[in-house]
VOGU-3710 file (C-alpha; in Angstrom, 3 decimals, decimal comma):
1> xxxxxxxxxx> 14,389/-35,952/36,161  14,399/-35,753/39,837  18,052/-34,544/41,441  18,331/-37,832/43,154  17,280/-39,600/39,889  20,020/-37,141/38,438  22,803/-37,720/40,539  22,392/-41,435/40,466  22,570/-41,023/36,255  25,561/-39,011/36,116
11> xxxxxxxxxx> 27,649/-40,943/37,893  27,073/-43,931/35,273  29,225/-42,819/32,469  31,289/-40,013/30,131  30,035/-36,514/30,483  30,266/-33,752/28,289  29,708/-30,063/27,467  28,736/-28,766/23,591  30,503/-25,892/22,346  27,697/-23,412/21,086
21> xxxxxxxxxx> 27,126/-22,291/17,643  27,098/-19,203/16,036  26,862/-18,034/12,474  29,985/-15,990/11,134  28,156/-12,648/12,343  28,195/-14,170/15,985  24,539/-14,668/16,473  23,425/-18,346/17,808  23,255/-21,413/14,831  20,872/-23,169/16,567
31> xxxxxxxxxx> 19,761/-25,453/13,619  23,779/-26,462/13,673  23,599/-26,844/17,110  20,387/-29,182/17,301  22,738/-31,109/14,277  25,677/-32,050/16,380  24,107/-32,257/20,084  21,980/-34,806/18,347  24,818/-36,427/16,935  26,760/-36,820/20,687
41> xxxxxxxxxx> 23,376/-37,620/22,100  23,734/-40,827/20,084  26,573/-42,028/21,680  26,705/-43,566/25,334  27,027/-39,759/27,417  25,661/-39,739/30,645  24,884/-36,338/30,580  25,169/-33,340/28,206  25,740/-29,727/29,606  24,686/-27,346/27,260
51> xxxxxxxxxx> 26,059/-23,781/27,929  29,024/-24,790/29,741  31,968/-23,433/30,113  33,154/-25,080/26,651  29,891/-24,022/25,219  31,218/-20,147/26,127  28,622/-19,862/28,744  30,235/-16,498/29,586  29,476/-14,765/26,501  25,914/-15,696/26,085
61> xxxxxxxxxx> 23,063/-13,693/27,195  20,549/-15,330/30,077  17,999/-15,896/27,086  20,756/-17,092/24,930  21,430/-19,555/27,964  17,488/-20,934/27,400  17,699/-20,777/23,732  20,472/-23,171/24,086  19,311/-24,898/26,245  15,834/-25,448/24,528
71> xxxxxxxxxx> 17,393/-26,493/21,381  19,283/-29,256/23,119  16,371/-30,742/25,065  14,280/-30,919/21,338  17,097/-33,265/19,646  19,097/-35,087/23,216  16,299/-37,896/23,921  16,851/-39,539/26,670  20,770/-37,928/27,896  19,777/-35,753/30,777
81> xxxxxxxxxx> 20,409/-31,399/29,762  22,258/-29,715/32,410  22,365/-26,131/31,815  25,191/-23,754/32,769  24,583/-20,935/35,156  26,321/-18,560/37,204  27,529/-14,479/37,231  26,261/-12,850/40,391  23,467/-14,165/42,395  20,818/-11,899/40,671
91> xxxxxxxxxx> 22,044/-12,812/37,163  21,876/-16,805/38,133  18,064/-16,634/39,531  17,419/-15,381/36,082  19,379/-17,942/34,256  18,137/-20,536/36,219  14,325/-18,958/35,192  15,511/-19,149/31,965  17,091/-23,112/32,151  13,574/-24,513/33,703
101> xxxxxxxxxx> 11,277/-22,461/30,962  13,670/-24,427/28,681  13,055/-28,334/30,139  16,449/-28,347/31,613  17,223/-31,799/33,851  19,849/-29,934/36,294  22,176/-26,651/36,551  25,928/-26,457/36,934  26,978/-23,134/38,947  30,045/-22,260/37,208
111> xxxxxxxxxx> 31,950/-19,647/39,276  30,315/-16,477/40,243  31,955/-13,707/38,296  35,558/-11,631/39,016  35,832/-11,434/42,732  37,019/-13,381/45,515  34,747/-14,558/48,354  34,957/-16,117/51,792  33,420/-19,232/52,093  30,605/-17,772/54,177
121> xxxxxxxxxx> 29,638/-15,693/50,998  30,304/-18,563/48,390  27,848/-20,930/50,770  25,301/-18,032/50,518  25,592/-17,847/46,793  24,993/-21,093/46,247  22,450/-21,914/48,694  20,445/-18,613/47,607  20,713/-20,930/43,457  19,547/-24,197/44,959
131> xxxxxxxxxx> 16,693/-22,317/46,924  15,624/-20,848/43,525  14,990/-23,770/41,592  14,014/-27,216/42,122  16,375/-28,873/39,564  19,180/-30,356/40,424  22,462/-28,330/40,872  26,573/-28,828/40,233  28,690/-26,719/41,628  31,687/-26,049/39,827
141> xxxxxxxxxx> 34,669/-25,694/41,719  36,900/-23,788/40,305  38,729/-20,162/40,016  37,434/-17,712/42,408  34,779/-20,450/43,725  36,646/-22,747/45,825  34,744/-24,848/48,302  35,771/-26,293/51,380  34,896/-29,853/52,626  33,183/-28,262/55,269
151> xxxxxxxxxx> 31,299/-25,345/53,326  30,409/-28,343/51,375  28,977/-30,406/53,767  26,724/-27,246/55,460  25,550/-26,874/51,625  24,304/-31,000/51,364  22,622/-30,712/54,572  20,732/-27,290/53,755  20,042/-27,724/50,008  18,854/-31,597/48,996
161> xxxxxxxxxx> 18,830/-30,260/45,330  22,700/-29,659/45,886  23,933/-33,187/43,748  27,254/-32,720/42,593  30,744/-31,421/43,244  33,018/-30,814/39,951  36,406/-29,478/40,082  38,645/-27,824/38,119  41,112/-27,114/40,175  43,563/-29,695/40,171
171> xxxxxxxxxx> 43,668/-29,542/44,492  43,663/-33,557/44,730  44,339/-33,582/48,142  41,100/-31,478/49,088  39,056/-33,222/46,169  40,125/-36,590/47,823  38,893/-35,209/51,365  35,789/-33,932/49,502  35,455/-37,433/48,238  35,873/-39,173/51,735
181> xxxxxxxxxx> 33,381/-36,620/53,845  30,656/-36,139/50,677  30,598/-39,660/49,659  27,356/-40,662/47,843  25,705/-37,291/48,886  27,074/-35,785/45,673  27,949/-37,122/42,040  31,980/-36,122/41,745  32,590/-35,168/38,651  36,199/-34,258/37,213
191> xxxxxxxxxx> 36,431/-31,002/35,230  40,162/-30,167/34,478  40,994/-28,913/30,881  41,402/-31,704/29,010  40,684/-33,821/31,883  42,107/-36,978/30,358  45,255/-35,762/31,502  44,214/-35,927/35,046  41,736/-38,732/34,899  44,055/-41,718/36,181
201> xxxxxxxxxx> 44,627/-39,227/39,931  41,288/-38,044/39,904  39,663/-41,877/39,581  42,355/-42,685/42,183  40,707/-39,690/44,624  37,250/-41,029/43,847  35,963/-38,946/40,884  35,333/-41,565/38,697  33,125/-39,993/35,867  34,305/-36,529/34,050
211> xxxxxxxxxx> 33,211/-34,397/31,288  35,298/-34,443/28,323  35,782/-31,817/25,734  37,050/-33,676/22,981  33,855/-35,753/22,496  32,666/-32,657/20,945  34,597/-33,855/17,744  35,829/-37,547/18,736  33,672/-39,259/20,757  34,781/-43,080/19,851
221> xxxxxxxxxx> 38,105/-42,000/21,175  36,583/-40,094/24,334  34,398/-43,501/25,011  37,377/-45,643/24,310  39,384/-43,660/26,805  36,652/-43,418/29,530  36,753/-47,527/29,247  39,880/-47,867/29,233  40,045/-45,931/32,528  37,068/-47,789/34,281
231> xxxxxxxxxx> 38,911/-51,578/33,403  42,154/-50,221/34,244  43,872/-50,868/31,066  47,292/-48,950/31,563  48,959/-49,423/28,550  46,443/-48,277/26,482  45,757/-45,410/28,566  49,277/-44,299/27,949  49,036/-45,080/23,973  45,755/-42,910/23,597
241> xxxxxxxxxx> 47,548/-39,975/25,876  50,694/-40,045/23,477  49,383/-40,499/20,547  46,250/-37,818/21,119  45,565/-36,353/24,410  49,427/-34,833/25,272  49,737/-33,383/21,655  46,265/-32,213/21,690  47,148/-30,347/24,379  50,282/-28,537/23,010
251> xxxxxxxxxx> 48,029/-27,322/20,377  45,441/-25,829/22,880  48,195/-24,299/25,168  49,384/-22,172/22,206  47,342/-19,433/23,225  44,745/-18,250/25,888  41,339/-19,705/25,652  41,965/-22,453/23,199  40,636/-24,839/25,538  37,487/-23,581/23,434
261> xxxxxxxxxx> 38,352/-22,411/20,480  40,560/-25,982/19,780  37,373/-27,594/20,851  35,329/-25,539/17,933  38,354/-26,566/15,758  37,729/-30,271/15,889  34,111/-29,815/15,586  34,251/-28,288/12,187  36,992/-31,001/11,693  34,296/-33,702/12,270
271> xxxxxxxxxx> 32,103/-32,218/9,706  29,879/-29,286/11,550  29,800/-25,358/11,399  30,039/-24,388/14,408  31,183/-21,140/13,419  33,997/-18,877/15,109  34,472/-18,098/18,817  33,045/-14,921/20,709  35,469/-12,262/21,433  37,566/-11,699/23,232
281> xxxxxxxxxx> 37,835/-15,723/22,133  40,219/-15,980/18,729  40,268/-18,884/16,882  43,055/-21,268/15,333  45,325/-19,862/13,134  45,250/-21,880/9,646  48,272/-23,752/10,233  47,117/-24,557/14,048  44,041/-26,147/12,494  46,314/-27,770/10,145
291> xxxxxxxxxx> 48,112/-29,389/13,062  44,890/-30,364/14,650  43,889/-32,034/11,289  46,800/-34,111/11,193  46,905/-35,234/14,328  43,043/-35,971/14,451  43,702/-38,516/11,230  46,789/-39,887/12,520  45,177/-41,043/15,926  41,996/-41,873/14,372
301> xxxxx> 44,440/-44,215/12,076  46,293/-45,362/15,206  42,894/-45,974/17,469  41,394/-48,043/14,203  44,175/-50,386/14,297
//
């Protein structure tokens, strides 16, 4: 798919992000894997980015990255295969060798790792990605890799492979100025934890498409939300985010990094093995899963009728 092709695509419908499989020794399940991206290929995503940042992306190897990758291109179809990427600029020329070997539709540049940068440094970084690869590329703003409206403008006009802008950081006065400079140039994409929570602001600052972690395990209630969003239905906005999306979130906030591992959680809810978390990941507790059980059946019940 060509990045304008891309960009145009994305900006269509519900995004999301896989968590990645592994066996209980750690390696990758990538027979698993090819099981459930198939599965969420099925539904109405836009996109699908394999190795994200919910797919632990930073505790896979650069040929883990393609493995993943690969696997997800055999069983998606049609839904466009975004691959993660990032580290230092070194590491991400490799994993972007890695994400084209593997038929990958676009990158998203997650963060580059640890340290700050000025945004001189960050626009060399991420021009010095788009130069090394025709796909098309996200940027994921976020964490130590905060872009400017400007630094983001000098990156359009240099890089025509640049096609999207997706942040995490929760800055909706600078994503709305993003929005009003960028316009069309790039696909916004919302990428908050749990980014239901944030989706009503973020659609009013002109993101309106997102990735959403939960369609890992519910994706009719991920769609239903997304819809609700796009016809403005407030009330049952507020019904799904009480009866699912605030709890659901009280569960992940229980300890560092369950914005994963919860994720993993549901999936084996839903019927998959997606096997544990990498260190220094930990999973649910029993009872945590418990909760997540129960609350899964009770808004499943609620959503139903």
């Amino acid at each position: 798919m060509q990045p304008t092709d891309l960009r145009h695509h994305l900006g269509q419908g519900l995004l999301s992000f896989p968590v990645t499989h592994f066996d209980k020794d750690g390696a990758l399940a990538l027979d698993s894997y090819g099981r459930h991206v198939a599965a969420l290929s099925r539904h109405p995503a836009a996109g699908l980015f394999a190795a994200g940042g919910t797919g632990e992306f930073f505790s896979l190897t650069p040929t883990e990255v393609g493995q993943v990758v690969r696997r997800a291109k055999e069983v998606a179809g049609d839904t466009p295969i975004i691959s993660g990427c990032g580290y230092g600029t070194a590491l991400a020329h490799e994993i972007t060798r890695e994400a084209e070997n593997a038929g990958a539709d676009g990158l998203l540049l997650l963060p580059h790792y640890l340290i700050g940068a000025s945004q001189e440094g960050i626009y060399a970084h991420v021009k010095a990605v788009c130069d090394a690869t025709d796909l098309g590329v996200i940027v994921y703003n976020r964490a130590n890799s905060r872009l400017t409206s400007d630094t983001l403008m000098r990156l359009a006009d240099a890089c025509p492979n640049l096609i999207g802008y997706k942040d995490g950081t929760g800055d909706i006065d600078v994503v709305r100025e993003v929005t009003l400079r960028l316009g069309d140039r790039l696909v916004h994409i919302g990428g908050m934890p749990t980014h239901e929570l944030f989706a009503e602001a973020y659609w009013g600052a002109g993101v309106t498409t997102y990735s959403s972690a939960v369609f890992n395990f519910v994706p009719d209630l991920a769609i239903d939300f997304y819809d609700a969003l796009k016809r403005k239905d407030t009330a049952h906005l507020d019904r799904l985010l009480t009866d699912f999306f605030i709890p659901f979130a009280r569960i992940r906030d229980r300890a560092p990094g369950y914005a994963v591992s919860a994720i993993k959680a549901g999936v084996a809810l839903a019927g998959y093995t997606p096997g544990p978390v990498r260190a220094p990941l930990t999973d649910l507790t029993g009872e945590e899963r418990d909760m997540l059980a129960q609350l899964v059946e009770t808004a499943g019940q609620r959503n139903a009728a």
